[in-house]
N, C-alpha and C positions, 0 to 999 in steps of 0.2 A: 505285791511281788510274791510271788512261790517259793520258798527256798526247802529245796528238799534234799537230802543226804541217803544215800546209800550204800553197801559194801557189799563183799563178798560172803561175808559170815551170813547176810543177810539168807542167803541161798545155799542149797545143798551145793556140797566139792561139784559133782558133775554136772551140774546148770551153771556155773558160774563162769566159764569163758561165753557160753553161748547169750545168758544174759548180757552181759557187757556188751559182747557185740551186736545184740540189737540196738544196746539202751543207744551206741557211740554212734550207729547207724539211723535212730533217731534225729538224733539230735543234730545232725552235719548233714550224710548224705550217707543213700547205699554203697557200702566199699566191701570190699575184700577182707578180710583179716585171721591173719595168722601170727601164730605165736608157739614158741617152743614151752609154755607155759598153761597148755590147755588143760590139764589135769591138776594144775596146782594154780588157778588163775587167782590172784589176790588183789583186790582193787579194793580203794575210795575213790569214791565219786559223790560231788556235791553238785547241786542243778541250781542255779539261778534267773529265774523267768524275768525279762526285763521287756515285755511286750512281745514285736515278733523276734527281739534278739537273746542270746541264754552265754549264760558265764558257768561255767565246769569246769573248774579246780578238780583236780587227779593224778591220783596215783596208781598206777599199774606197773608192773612187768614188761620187759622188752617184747616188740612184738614188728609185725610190719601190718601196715595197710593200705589200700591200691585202689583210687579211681580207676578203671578202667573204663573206654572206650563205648563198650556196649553199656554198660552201669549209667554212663552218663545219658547214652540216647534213650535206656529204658525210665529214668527219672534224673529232673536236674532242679535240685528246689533253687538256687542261683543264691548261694552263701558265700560269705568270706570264710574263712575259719583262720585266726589269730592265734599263736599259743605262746604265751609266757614261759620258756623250757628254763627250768631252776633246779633241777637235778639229770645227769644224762647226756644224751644228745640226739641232735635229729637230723638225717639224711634224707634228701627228698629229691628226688629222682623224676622229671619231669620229660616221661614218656621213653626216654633215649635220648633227649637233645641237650638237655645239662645236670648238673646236679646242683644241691646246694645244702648247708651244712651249716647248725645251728648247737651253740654251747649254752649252757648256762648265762643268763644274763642277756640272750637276746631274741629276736623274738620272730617265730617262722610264722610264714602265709601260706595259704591255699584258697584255691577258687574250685565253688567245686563242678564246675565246667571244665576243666583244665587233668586230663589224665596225667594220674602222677601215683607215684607211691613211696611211703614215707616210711623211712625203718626208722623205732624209735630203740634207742641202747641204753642198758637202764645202767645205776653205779651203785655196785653195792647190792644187786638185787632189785632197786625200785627207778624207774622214773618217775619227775612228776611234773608239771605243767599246770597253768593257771589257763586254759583254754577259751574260746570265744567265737561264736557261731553269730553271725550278721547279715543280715540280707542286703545284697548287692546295691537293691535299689534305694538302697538308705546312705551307703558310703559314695558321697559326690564327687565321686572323679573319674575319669576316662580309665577304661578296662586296661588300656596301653600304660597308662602308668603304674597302675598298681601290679602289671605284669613285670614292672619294671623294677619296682619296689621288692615282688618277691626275690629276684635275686642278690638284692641290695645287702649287706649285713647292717640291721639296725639293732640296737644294745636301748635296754629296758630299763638300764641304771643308770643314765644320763639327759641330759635333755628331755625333747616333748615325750621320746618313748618311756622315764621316768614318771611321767604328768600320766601318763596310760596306763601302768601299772600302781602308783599310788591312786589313781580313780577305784580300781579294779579291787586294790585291797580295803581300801576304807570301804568300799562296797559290801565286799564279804564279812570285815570286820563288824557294819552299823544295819545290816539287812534287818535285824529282827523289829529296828526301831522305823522301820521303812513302812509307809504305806502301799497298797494295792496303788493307787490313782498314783501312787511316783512313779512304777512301773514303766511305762511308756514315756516317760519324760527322759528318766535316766537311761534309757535303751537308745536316744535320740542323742544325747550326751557323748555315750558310749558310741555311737556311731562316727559323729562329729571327730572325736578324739583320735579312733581307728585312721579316718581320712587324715587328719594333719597326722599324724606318725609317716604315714604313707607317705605323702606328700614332700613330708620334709626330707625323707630316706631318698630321695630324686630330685631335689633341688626343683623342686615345680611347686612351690605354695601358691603360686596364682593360680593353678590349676582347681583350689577351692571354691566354692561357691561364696558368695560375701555372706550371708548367712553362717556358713561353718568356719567361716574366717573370726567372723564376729565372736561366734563361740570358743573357738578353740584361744582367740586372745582373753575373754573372760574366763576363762579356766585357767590361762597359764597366770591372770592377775590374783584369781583367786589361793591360787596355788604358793605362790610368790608372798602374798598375804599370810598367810595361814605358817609358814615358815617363821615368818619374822614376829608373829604377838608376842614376842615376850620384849618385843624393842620399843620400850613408851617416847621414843620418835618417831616410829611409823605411822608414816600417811601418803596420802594417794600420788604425791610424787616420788616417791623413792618405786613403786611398782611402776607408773608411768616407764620411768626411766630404765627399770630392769627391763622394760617390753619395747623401747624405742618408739614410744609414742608420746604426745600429747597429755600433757593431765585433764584437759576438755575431751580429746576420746576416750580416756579411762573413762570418764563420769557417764560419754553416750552409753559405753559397754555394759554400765550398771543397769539403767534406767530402766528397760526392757525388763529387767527382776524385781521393779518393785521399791527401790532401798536404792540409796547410796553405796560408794565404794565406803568412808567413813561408817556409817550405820550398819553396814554387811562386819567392819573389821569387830566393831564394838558390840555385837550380837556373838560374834565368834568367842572373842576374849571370856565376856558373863557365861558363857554355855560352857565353855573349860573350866574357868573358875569351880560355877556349880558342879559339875562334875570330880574335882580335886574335894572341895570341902565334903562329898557325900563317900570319898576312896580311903575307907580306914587305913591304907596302907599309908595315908598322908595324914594322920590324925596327931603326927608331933609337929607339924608343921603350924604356925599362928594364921590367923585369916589373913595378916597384912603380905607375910611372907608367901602366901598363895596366889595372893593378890596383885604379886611383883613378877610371879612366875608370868603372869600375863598381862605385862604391862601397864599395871596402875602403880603410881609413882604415890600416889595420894591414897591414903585410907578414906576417908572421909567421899573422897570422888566416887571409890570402890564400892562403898558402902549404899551411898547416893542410888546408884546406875545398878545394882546388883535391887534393890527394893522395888524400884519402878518395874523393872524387868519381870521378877517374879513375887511380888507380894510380900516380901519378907525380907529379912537381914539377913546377911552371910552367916552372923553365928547362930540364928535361930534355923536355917536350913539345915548347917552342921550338927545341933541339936536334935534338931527333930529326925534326921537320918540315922545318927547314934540309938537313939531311941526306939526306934522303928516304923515310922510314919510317917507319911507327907503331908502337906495341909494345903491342899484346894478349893476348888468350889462345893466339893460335895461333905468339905469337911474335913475331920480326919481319918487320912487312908490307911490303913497298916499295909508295912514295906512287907512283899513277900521275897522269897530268892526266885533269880531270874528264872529259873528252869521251873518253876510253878505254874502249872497249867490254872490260866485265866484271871493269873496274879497282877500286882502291879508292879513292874519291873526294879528292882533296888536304883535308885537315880534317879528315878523319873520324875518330872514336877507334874503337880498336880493342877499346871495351867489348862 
């Protein structure tokens, strides 16, 4: 996956509206854009390539921007564009025939077929947006519903549209640990995710493909899962049950991945774990007490399941991280800090 960052410091004061507005025009569609801020234009912008779909996180200044009519006949690359609006607000003006009005916390659509134009009002000086560009032929559903959807108001902080923005952030959060070949897989995900938000903002979930049906409930179990490891009751009927399914469907929705719903939880738990014993910020804490953080009731189980996993004991990881080094296959690594070009990441096993 690509993840690139850029700003405004990046570039001389009097390039820097006109860059932005290639870069946004890139990456969505040819628009229009104006801003009472062209001489003082101040942005981040971060690019996340997820095959042919891109995730841009941004911060800019109030501004407007405007599919127009001929813009569409002269180029129409046929995107969705999602935006997570988390400071601000947005108005989106679809042609003359309605409007529609977006707060913090929920999350506006655009097709970029569809003339419209979007005044973004910043608070405080800034908007910002967790943004998201998708090609159409990827989100499986009828153009009419998700026409239907954009006027819908759907909120990010609740429900599936929560399950879309925690994807989106652990995303930006774990990208450095991401490979190229995930790229395409999680753009397919991210697509998936897009449609059931959709979907479910119109009461049409049949309207999914069984495919992105499939998906979008192993995400919501995964999701479900991943809440609860610190509960050493948890198991594959209590997500069953938050999903109004079968504990034999949980089990199909795994399969397809390789792993069990059990073996996905207990891969989760060890990988926090490891994680916790190499974050000095937890280094008053005991193995066992870390150990509880995620659901192991048993030291000895912990200890067990933590060796097989990565070759070694919980206190000899916490050791050897202390210390500065990991021990793999090729031996041992010395830990460098993250931001060290061609280092080994502080955390990382040396599996």
């Amino acid at each position: 996956m690509i993840d690139s960052t850029f700003t405004s410091e990046d570039f001389p004061r009097e390039e820097r509206f006109d860059r932005w507005r290639g870069w946004v025009t890139g990456v969505f569609a040819p628009m229009e854009v104006r801003s009472e801020h062209t001489y003082d234009f101040e942005f981040r912008q971060r690019h996340l390539v997820l095959g042919p779909s891109v995730v841009w996180p941004a911060d800019t200044p109030a501004m407007a921007l405007s599919r127009t009519p001929a813009l569409i006949r002269a180029f129409d690359p046929g995107v969705y564009h999602i935006g997570l609006v988390q400071r601000g607000s947005c108005v989106t003006d679809w042609d003359g025939r309605r409007q529609t009005v977006q707060l913090p916390g929920q999350v506006q659509v655009n097709d970029s077929s569809c003339p419209s134009t979007v005044r973004i009002s910043d608070r405080d000086g800034r908007y910002k947006v967790i943004a998201m560009s998708v090609p159409r032929d990827l989100v499986t559903l009828p153009r009419k519903l998700v026409a239907e959807a954009m006027a819908a108001p759907i909120s990010y902080r609740e429900g599936v549209g929560a399950l879309l923005a925690g994807f989106v952030a652990h995303l930006a959060a774990n990208a450095a640990f991401l490979r190229p070949a995930d790229a395409s897989r999680l753009g397919m995900v991210l697509a998936d995710l897009v449609a059931t938000v959709l979907a479910h903002a119109v009461e049409q979930e049949k309207a999914l493909t069984p495919e992105a049906r499939r998906r979008g409930l192993l995400l919501r179990a995964q999701a479900f899962f991943l809440a609860n490891l610190h509960d050493s009751g948890l198991g594959p009927e209590d997500a069953a049950a938050s999903l109004h399914i079968s504990v034999r469907h949980l089990h199909q929705l795994f399969r397809p991945t390789g792993t069990t719903a059990s073996a996905w939880v207990r891969a989760q738990r060890l990988e926090r774990a490891r994680r916790d014993l190499a974050d000095p910020a937890l280094a008053h804490l005991s193995v066992s007490a870390i150990a509880r953080r995620w659901g192991y009731t048993h030291p000895a189980t912990f200890h067990r399941a933590f060796r097989a996993a990565y070759g070694t004991s919980p206190i000899d990881h916490r050791d050897q991280m202390r210390d500065g080094y990991v021990v793999g296959s090729a031996g041992r690594v010395p830990v460098v800090p993250a931001s060290a070009p061609g280092g080994v990441r502080a955390g990382a096993s040396g599996r």
